[in-house]
C-alpha positions as CSV (number, residue, x, y, z in Angstrom):
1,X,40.7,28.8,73.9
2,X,38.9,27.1,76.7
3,X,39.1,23.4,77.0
4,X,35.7,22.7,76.2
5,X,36.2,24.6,72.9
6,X,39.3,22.0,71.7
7,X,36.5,19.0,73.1
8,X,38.7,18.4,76.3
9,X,36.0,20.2,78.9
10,X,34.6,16.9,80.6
11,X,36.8,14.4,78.5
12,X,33.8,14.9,75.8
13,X,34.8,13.7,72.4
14,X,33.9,16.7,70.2
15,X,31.8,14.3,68.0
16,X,30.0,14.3,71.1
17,X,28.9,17.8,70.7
18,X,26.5,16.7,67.7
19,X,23.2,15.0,68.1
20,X,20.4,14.3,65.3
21,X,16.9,15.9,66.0
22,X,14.7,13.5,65.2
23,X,12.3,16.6,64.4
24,X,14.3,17.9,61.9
25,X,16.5,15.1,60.8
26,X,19.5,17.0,61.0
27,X,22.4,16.6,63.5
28,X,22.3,20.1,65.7
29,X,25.9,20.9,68.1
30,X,24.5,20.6,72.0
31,X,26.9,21.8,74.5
32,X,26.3,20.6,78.0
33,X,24.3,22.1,80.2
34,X,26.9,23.6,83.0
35,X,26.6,27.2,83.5
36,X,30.0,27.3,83.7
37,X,31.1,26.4,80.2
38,X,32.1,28.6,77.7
39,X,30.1,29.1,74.5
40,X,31.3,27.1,71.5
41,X,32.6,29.7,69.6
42,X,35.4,31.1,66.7
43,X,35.0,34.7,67.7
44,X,35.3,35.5,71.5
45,X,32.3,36.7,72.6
46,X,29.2,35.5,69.8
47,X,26.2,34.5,70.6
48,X,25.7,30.8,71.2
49,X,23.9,28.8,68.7
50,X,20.2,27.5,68.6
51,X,20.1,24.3,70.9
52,X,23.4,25.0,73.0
53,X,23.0,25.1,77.3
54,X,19.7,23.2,78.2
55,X,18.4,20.2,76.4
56,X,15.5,20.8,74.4
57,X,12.7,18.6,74.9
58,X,12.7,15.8,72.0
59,X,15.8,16.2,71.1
60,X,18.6,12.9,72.7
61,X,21.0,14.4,74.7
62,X,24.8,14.7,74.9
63,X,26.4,10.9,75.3
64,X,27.7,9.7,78.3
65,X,31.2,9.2,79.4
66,X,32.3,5.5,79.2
67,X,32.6,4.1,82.3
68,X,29.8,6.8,83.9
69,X,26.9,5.3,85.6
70,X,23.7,6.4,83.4
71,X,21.0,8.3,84.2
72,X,17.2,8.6,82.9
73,X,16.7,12.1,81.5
74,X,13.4,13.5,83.5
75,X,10.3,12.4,82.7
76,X,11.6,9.1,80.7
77,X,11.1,5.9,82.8
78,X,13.9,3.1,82.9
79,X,16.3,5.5,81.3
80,X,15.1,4.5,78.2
81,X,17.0,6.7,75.4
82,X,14.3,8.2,72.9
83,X,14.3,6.2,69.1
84,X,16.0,8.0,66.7
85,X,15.0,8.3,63.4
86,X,17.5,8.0,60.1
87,X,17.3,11.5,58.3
88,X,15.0,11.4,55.2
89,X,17.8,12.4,52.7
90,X,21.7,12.5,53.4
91,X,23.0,16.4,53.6
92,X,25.6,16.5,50.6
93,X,28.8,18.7,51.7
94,X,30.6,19.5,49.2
95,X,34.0,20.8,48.8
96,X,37.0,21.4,46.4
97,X,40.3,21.0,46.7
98,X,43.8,20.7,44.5
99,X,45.9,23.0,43.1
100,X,49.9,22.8,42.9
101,X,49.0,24.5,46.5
102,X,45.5,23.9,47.2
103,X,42.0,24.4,45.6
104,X,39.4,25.3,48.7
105,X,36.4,24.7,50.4
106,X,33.4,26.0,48.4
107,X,30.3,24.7,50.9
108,X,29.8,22.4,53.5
109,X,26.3,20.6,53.8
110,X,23.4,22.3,56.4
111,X,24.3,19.9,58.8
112,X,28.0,21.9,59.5
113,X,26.3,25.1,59.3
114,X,25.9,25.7,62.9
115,X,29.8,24.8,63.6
116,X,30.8,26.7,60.8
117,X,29.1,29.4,62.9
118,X,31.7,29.3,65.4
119,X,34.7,29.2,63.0
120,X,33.5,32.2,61.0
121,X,36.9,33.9,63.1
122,X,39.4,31.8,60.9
123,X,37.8,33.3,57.4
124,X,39.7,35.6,56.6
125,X,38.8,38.3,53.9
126,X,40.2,41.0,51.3
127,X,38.5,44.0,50.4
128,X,38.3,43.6,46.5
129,X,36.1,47.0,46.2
130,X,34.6,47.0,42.1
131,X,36.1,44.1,41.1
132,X,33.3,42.0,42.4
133,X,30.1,41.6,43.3
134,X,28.8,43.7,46.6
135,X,26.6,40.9,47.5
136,X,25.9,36.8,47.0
137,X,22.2,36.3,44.9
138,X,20.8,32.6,45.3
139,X,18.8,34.1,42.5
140,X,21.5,34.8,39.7
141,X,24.3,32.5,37.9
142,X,27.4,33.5,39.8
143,X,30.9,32.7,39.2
144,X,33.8,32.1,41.7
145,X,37.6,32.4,40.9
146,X,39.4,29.4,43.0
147,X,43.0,30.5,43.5
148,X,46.0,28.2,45.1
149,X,48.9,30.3,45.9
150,X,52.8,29.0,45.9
151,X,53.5,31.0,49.1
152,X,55.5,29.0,51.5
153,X,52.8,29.7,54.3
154,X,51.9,26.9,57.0
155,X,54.2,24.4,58.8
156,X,56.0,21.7,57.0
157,X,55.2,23.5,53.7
158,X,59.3,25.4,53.6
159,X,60.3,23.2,51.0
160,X,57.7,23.7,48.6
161,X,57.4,26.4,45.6
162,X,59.8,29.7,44.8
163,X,61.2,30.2,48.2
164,X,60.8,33.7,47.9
165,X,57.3,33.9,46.1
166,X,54.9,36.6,47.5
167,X,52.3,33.8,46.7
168,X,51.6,34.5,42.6
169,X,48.2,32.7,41.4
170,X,49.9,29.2,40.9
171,X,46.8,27.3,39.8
172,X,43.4,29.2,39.2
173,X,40.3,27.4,38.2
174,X,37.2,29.8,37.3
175,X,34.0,28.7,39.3
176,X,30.7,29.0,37.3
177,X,27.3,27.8,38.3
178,X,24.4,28.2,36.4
179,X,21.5,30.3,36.8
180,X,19.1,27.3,36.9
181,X,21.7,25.3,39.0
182,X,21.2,22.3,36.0
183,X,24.8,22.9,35.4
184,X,28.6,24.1,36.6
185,X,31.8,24.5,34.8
186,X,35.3,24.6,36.7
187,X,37.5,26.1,33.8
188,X,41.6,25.9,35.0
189,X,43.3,29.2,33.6
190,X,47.2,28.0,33.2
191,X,49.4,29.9,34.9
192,X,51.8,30.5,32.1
193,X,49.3,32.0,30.0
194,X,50.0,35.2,28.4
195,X,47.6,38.0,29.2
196,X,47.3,41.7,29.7
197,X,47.0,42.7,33.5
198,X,45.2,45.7,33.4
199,X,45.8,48.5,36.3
200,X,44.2,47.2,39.7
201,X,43.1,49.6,42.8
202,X,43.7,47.6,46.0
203,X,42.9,48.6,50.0
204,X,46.1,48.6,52.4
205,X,46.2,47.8,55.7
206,X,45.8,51.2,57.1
207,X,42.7,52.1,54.8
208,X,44.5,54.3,51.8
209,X,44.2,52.7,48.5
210,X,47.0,52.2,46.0
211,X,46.5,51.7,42.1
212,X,49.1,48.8,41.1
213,X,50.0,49.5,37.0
214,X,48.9,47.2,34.5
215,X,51.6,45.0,32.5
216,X,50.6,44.1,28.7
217,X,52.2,40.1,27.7
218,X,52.9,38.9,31.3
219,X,52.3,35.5,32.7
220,X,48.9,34.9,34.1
221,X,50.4,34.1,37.9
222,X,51.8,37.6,38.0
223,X,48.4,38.7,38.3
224,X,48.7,38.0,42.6
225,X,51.0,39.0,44.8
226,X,53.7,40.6,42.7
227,X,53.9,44.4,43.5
228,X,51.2,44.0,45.6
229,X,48.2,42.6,43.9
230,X,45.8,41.5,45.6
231,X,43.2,39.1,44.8
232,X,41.0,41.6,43.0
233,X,44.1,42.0,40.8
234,X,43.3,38.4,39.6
235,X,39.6,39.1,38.8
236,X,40.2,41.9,37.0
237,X,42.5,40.3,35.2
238,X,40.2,37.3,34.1
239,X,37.5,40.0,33.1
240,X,40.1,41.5,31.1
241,X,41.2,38.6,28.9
242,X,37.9,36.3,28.9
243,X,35.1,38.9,29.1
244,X,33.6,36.8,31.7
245,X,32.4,38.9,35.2
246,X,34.0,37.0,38.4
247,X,31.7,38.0,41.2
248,X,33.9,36.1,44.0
249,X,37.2,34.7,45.0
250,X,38.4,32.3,47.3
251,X,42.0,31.7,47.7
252,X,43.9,28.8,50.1
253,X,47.6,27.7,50.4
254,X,49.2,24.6,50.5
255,X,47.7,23.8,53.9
256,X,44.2,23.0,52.1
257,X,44.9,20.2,50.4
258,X,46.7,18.2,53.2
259,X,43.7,19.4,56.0
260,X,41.0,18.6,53.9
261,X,42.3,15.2,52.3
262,X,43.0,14.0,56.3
263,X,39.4,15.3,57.4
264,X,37.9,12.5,54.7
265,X,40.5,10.0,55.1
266,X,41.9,10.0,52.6
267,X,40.9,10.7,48.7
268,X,41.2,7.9,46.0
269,X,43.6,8.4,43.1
270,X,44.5,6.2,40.1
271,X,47.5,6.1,37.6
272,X,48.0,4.1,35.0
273,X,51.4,3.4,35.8
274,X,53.9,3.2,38.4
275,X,55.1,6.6,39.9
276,X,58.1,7.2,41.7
277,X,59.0,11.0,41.2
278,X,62.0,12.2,43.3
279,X,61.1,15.7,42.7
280,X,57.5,16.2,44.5
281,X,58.4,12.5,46.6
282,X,55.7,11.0,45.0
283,X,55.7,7.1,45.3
284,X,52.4,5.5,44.0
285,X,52.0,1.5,42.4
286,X,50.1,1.1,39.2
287,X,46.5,1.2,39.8
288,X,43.8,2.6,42.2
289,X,45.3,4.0,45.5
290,X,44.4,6.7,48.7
291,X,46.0,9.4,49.4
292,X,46.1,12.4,52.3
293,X,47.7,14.7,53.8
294,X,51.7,15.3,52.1
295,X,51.0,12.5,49.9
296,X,47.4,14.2,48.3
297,X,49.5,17.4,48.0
298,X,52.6,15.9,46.2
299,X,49.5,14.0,43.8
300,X,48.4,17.2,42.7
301,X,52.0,18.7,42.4
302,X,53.4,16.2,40.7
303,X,54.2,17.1,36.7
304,X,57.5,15.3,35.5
305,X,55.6,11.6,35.9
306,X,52.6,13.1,33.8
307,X,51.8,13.7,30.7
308,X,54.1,15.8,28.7
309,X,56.0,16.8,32.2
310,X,53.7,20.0,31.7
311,X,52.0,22.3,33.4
312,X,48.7,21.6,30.8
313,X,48.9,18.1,31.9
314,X,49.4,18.5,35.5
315,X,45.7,20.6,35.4
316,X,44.6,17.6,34.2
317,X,45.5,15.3,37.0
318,X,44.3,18.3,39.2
319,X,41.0,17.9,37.4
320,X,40.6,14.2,38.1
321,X,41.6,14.6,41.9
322,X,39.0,17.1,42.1
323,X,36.0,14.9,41.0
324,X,36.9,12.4,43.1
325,X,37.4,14.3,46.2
326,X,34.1,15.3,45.4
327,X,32.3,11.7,45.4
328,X,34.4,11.2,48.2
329,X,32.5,14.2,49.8
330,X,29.1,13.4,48.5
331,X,29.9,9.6,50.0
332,X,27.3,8.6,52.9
333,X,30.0,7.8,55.0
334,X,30.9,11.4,54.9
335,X,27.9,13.1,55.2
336,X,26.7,11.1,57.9
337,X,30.0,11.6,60.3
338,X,29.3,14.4,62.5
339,X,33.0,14.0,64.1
340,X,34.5,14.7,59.5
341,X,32.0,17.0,59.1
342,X,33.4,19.2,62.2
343,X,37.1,18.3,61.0
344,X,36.2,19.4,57.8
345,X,34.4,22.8,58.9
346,X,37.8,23.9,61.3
347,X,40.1,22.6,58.4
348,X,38.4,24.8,55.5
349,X,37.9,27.8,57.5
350,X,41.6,27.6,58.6
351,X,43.2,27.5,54.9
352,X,40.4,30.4,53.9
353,X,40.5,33.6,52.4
354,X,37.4,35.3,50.7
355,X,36.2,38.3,49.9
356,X,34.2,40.4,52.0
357,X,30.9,40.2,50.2
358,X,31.0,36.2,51.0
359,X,33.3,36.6,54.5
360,X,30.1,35.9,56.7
361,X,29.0,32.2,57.5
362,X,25.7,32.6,56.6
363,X,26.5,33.8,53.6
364,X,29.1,30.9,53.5
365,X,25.8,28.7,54.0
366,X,24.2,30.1,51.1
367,X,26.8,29.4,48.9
368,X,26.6,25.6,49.7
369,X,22.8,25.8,49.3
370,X,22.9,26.6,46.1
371,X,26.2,24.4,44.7
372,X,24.8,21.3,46.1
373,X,21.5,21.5,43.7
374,X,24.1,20.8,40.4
375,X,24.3,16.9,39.9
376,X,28.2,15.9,39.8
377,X,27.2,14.3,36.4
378,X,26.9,18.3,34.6
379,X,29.5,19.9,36.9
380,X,32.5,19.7,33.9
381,X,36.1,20.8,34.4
382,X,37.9,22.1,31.5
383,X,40.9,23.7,30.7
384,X,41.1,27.4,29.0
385,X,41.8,26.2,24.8
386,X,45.5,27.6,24.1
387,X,48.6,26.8,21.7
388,X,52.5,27.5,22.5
389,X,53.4,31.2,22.0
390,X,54.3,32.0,18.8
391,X,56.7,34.5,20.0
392,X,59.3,32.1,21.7
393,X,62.0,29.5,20.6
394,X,61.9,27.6,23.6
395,X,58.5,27.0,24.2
396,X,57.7,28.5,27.7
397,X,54.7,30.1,27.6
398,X,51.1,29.9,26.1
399,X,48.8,32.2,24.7
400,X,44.8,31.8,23.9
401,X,43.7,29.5,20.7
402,X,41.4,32.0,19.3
403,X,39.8,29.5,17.1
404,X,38.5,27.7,20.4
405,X,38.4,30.2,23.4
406,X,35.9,32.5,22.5
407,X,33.7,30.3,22.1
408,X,34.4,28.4,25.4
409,X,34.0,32.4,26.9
410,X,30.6,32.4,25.2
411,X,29.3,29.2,27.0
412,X,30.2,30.7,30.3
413,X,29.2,33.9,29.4
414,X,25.7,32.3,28.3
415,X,25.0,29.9,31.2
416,X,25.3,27.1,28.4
417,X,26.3,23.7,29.9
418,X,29.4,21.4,28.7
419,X,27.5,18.3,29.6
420,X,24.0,17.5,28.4
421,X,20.9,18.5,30.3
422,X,18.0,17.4,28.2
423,X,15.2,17.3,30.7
424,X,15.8,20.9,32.4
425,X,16.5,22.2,28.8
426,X,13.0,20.5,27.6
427,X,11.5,22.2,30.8
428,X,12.9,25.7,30.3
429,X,11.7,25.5,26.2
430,X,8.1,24.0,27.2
431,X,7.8,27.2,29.8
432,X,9.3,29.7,27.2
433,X,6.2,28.9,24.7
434,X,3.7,29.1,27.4
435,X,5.2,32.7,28.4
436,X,5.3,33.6,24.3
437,X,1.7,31.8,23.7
438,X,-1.0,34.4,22.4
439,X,-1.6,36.1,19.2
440,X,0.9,38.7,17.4
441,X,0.4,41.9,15.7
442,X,2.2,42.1,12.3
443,X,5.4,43.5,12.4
444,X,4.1,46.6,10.3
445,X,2.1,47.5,13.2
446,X,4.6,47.1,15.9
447,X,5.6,50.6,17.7
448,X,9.4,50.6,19.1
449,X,11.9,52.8,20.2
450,X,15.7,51.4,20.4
451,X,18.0,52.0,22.8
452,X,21.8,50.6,23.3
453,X,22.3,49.3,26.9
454,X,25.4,48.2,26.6
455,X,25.8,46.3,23.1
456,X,28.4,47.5,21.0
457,X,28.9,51.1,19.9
458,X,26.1,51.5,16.9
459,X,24.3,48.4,17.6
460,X,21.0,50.4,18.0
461,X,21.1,51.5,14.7
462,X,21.9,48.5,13.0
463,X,19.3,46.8,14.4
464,X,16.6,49.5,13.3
465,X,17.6,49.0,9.6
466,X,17.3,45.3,10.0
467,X,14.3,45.4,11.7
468,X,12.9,48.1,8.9
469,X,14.6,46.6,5.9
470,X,14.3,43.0,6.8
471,X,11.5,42.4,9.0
472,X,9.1,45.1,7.9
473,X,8.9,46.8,11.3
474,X,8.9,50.1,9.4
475,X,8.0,52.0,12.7
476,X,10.6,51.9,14.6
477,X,13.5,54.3,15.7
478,X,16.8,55.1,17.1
479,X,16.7,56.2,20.6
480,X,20.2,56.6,21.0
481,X,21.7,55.3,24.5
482,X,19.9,54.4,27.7
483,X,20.1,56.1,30.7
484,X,22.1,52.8,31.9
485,X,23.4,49.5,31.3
486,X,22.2,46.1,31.2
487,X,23.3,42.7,31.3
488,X,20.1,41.5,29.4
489,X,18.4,43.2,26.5
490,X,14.9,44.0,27.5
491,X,11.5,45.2,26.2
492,X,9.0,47.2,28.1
493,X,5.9,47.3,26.7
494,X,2.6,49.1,28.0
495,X,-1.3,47.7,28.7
496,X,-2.2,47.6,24.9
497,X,1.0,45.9,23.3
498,X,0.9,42.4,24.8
499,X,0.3,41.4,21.0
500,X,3.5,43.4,19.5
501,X,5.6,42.6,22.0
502,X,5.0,38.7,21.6
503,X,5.7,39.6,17.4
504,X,9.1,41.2,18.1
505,X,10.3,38.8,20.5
506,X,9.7,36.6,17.8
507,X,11.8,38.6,15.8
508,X,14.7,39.1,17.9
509,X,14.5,35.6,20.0
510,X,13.6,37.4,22.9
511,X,13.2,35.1,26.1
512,X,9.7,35.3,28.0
513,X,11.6,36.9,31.0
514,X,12.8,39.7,28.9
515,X,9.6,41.2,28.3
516,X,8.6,43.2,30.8
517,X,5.0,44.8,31.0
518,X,4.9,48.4,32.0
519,X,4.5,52.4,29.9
520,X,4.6,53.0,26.5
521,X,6.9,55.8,25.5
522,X,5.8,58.4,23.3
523,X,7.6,58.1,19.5
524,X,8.8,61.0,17.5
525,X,5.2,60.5,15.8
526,X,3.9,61.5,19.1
527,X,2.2,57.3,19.1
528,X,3.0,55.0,22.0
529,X,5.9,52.8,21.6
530,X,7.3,49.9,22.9
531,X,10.8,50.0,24.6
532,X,13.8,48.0,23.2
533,X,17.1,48.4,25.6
534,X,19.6,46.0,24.2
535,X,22.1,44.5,26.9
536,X,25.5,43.1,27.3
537,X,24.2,40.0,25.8
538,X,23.1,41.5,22.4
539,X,24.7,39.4,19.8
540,X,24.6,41.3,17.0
541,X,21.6,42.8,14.9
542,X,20.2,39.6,12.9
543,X,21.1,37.1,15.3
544,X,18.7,35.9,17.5
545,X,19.3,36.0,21.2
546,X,17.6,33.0,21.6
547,X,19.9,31.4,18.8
548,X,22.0,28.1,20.7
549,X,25.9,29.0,21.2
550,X,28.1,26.6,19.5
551,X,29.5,24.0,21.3
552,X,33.4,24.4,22.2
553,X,35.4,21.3,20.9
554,X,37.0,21.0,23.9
555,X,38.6,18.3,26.1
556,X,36.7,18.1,28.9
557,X,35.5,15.7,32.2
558,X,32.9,15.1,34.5
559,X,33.0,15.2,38.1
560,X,31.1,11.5,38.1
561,X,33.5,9.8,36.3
562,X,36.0,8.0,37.6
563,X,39.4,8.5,35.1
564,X,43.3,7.3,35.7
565,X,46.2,9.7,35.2
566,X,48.5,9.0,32.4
């Protein structure tokens, strides 16, 4: 690496290599302009950013060395330096961290995108094939699986965890953001959980691919690394056991959480009580404190001074270390830093692994587009409902409380928030009647042909004897299945049906966005018909799809709020 890469080329401090475009309001990197210098770069070789080599005109160029005489940029009399002026809106950054290893970076604000750029050689990535998405929508709710391995990878970091781990999924928090962006949900999945790991294809090294057999009753952390599961081992295995579809991963070691806590100087943390734990080294007074670097990673490891000396309670304290790393994030003094913002960029990137769909900066970018639209007040951590397994003596272990998990699945599953959001919700049901408003045929009139697209096996014809028995929509038939699946039950409805299509979405509590105009279908009466395909989401025939999805009791926090560990 050149020196002008590490921010030695010209004793320039590499804060130095950011200046604020008063056209744009954003700071922009701005390299020198000596022909001899090496592009800033992560990957030997890329293309230089927008704004590196010559000054642009309006935008201040690179500071001065102290001590150098100055000199008036051309055409500016007196070496007067241009007026800059303060940015509209401060760019939120926002990142994660925690973990009894490390929680990872999940964005960083526009104004690190371009050095990100250049560090897009330290991401590194797994091929994951099927058990993710191929591609990131800013379109679609999307859900990202966090993992913090114990592997004893990274300097200093010998002591910590099962000296001989392969790195198993020590502390996993599921990701989800909502379609709307009105809401997220970070749900920790303990690592003692008892699940069924179902058989998982990975990619080795030299291309071939090797199917790794499933184990029924395990603990959740032997979902990664043992035998040689990979990351896509882990998302399968959440599909498996929650029904909920992880399109992403991102995975970090112990490294994260001591980088990233330094970049911000520090994160602040608060007990209720004295700690001095001689197991994680953990020395803390009563009170608010700060903490980086081996201190913020012993915080988050620490479980015999919490709590039950539990794992269920250390998640807890993981929880609250998150929020607060994320105000600390969101803080102006933060986002305004261009030297933390570059610390933060090489620090993330460094402790990073991704899958492939998401291994490319812009796609990186994207990402923290669309995270920082979710207000830290509905972004809610929670922890997966579960009870001590039955099945043991010594209580070890944990399995799912069936009378609370499902339903917390459902939420997810549904895009429904754990914290209130009145005003988007008011918004999203004032649009729905606008979409729905215009007259209805009567259900004896209305023309449809049902197809299963994904619901459960016979839910097609369930749902034509409700609709015939119940509702009165006499014509109507079994189509069997459709060609293939959906994720949302839909109805297609041609020119002339505007009228029963608005009647049976009435019926079934079908959304405005559901209905989509298009061709009748010919019926077994040889009449047009409408089309019903009904999705994944199909709740059974009788319930409305519009019908609200019970609440979870569950414990759970906000990312606002500021809480001491206990």
């Amino acid at each position: 690496m050149d020196a002008q890469r590490r921010g030695r080329g010209d004793q320039i401090d590499p804060a130095d290599q950011w200046v604020l475009n008063p056209n744009t309001g954003e700071y922009e990197l701005r390299l020198t302009p000596s022909g001899a210098q090496s592009p800033v770069s992560g990957t030997r070789g890329s293309t230089p950013p927008p704004g590196a080599g010559a000054t642009r005109s309006g935008v201040p160029p690179q500071r001065r060395r102290r001590g150098a005489p100055e000199e008036p940029p051309p055409g500016r009399r007196g070496g007067r330096r241009p007026v800059q002026r303060k940015p509209k809106k401060a760019k939120k950054a926002l990142m994660w961290t925690g973990g009894t290893m490390a929680f990872v970076l999940v964005g960083v604000g526009a104004a690190g995108y371009f050095y990100l750029r250049h560090l897009e050689g330290n991401v590194t990535t797994t091929d994951v094939g099927s058990a993710g998405a191929s591609n990131f929508s800013k379109d679609e709710a999307f859900s990202v699986l966090i993992i913090g391995t114990d592997k004893r990878t990274g300097e200093g970091n010998e002591g910590y965890g099962d000296k001989g781990s392969s790195g198993h999924a020590d502390t996993t928090i599921l990701l989800h953001v909502a379609k709307d962006r009105s809401n997220a949900t970070a749900l920790s999945i303990p690592r003692d959980l008892i699940v069924n790991i179902p058989d998982c294809p990975t990619k080795l090294e030299d291309g071939s691919e090797k199917v790794v057999p499933g184990q029924q009753g395990v603990r959740f952390n032997r979902s990664l690394g043992e035998n040689g599961r990979d990351p896509g081992c882990t998302m399968r295995t959440v599909k498996e056991n929650t029904g909920i579809q992880v399109d992403h991963f991102m995975m970090a070691d112990f490294n994260a959480v001591k980088t990233l806590t330094t970049a911000v100087d520090g994160v602040d943390v608060c007990v209720e009580k004295p700690i001095n734990d001689k197991e994680s080294k953990l020395v803390l007074p009563e009170g608010e404190s700060k903490v980086e670097g081996e201190q913020a990673l012993a915080f988050v490891r620490t479980r015999k001074s919490f709590g039950n000396s539990g794992d269920l309670d250390r998640i807890k304290v993981q929880q609250q270390f998150l929020g607060s790393l994320m105000r600390k994030m969101s803080s102006s003094d933060t986002l305004t830093s261009p030297s933390k913002l570059l610390k933060l960029a090489e620090a993330a990137t460094e402790a990073l692994t991704v899958d492939k769909a998401i291994g490319s900066v812009g796609t990186l970018k994207d990402i923290a587009l669309e995270l920082k639209k979710v207000p830290t007040k509905n972004i809610s951590f929670a922890t997966v409902p579960v009870v001590d397994n039955p099945a043991e003596r010594v209580k070890a272990t944990v399995v799912l409380d069936q009378s609370k998990a499902p339903q917390v699945f459902d939420m997810i599953r549904n895009d429904v928030s754990f914290t209130e959001v009145k005003e988007q919700k008011k918004k999203e049901k004032d649009a729905e009647a606008a979409r729905l408003k215009g007259s209805k045929a009567p259900a004896s009139e209305v023309r449809v042909r049902i197809l299963n697209g994904g619901a459960v096996a016979g839910s097609a014809q369930k749902t034509l004897q409700y609709l015939q028995v119940e509702e009165g929509v006499t014509k109507s038939e079994n189509g069997g299945n459709a060609p293939a699946a959906l994720a949302k039950t839909t109805l297609e409805y041609g020119p002339d049906e505007a009228d029963q299509a608005r009647r049976l979405a009435a019926i079934m509590g079908l959304s405005g966005s559901a209905l989509k105009p298009g061709e009748s279908v010919t019926n077994s009466q040889g009449l047009p018909a409408m089309t019903l395909t009904l999705g994944k989401d199909f709740k059974g025939a009788g319930v409305k799809l519009d019908a609200p999805v019970e609440a979870a009791d569950v414990e759970k926090s906000t990312a606002d709020k500021v809480k001491c560990a206990s």
